[in-house]
N, C-alpha and C positions, 0 to 999 in steps of 0.2 A: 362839248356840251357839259363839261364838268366844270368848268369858269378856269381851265387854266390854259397859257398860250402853250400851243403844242406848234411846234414848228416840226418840214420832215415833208417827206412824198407819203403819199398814199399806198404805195406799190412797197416800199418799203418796211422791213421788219423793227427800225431800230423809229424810236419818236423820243426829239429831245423836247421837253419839259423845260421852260423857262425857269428861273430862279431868280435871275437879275442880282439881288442883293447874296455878295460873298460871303455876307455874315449868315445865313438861312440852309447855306450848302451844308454843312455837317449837320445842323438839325433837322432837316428834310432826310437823306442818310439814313440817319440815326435813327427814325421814328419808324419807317419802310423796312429796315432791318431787325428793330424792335420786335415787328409781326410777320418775322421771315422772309420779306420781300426785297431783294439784293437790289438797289438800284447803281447806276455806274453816273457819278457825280462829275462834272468838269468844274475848273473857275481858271482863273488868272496863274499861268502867262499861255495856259491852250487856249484860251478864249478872251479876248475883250475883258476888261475888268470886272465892268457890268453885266456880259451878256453870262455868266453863269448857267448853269441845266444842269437837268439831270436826266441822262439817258437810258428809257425804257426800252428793251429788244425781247421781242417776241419770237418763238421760235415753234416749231412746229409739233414738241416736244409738250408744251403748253397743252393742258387741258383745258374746256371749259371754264372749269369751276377755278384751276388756277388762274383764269385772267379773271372770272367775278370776283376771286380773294383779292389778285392784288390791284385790279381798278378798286375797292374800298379802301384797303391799306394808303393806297395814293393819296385817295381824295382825304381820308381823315389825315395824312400827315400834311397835307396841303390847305387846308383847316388851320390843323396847329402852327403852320408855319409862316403862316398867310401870302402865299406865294398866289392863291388863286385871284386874279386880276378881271376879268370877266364876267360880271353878273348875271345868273341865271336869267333867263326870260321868265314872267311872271305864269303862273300854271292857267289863270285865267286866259291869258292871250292864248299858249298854245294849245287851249282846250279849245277856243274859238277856228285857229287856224284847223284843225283834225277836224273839227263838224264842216268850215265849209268845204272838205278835201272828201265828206260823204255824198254831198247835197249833190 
């Protein structure tokens, strides 16, 4: 729901983060660690040239507020980076959808 492709199981702790462009991997990095948030980067030759991520792993260690800090961290370096591929749904539609989900 944040616009970016998140590949990965549900059941699973580790969610990699698409990147696609190798050139975008150290500035994605760099930006997440900037506001303290480590992420674990792959590119070329672990990965396809293209297929680049960066993989987020949750652990149980995790507090609330430390996944509200670093889902913001994410999305603002995925902003700067323009990795987010996904365009939000418009607020009007899913205000429509919510009303008819009371009716």
């Amino acid at each position: 729901k944040m616009e970016f492709e998140v590949l990965g199981d549900n059941d699973s702790p580790v969610m990699p983060i698409m990147l696609y462009n190798p050139a975008k991997i150290p500035a994605f990095s760099r930006e997440c660690l900037r506001e303290n948030v480590a992420v674990v980067v792959v590119g070329f030759p672990a990965t396809p040239l293209l297929l680049a991520r960066a993989r987020i792993c949750i652990s149980a260690s995790h507090s609330r507020e430390d996944l509200i800090k670093a889902l913001k961290v994410i999305s603002k370096a995925g902003d700067l980076t323009g990795i987010k591929y996904f365009p939000a749904a418009p607020k009007k539609q899913e205000e429509e959808k919510d009303r008819i989900k009371l009716d």
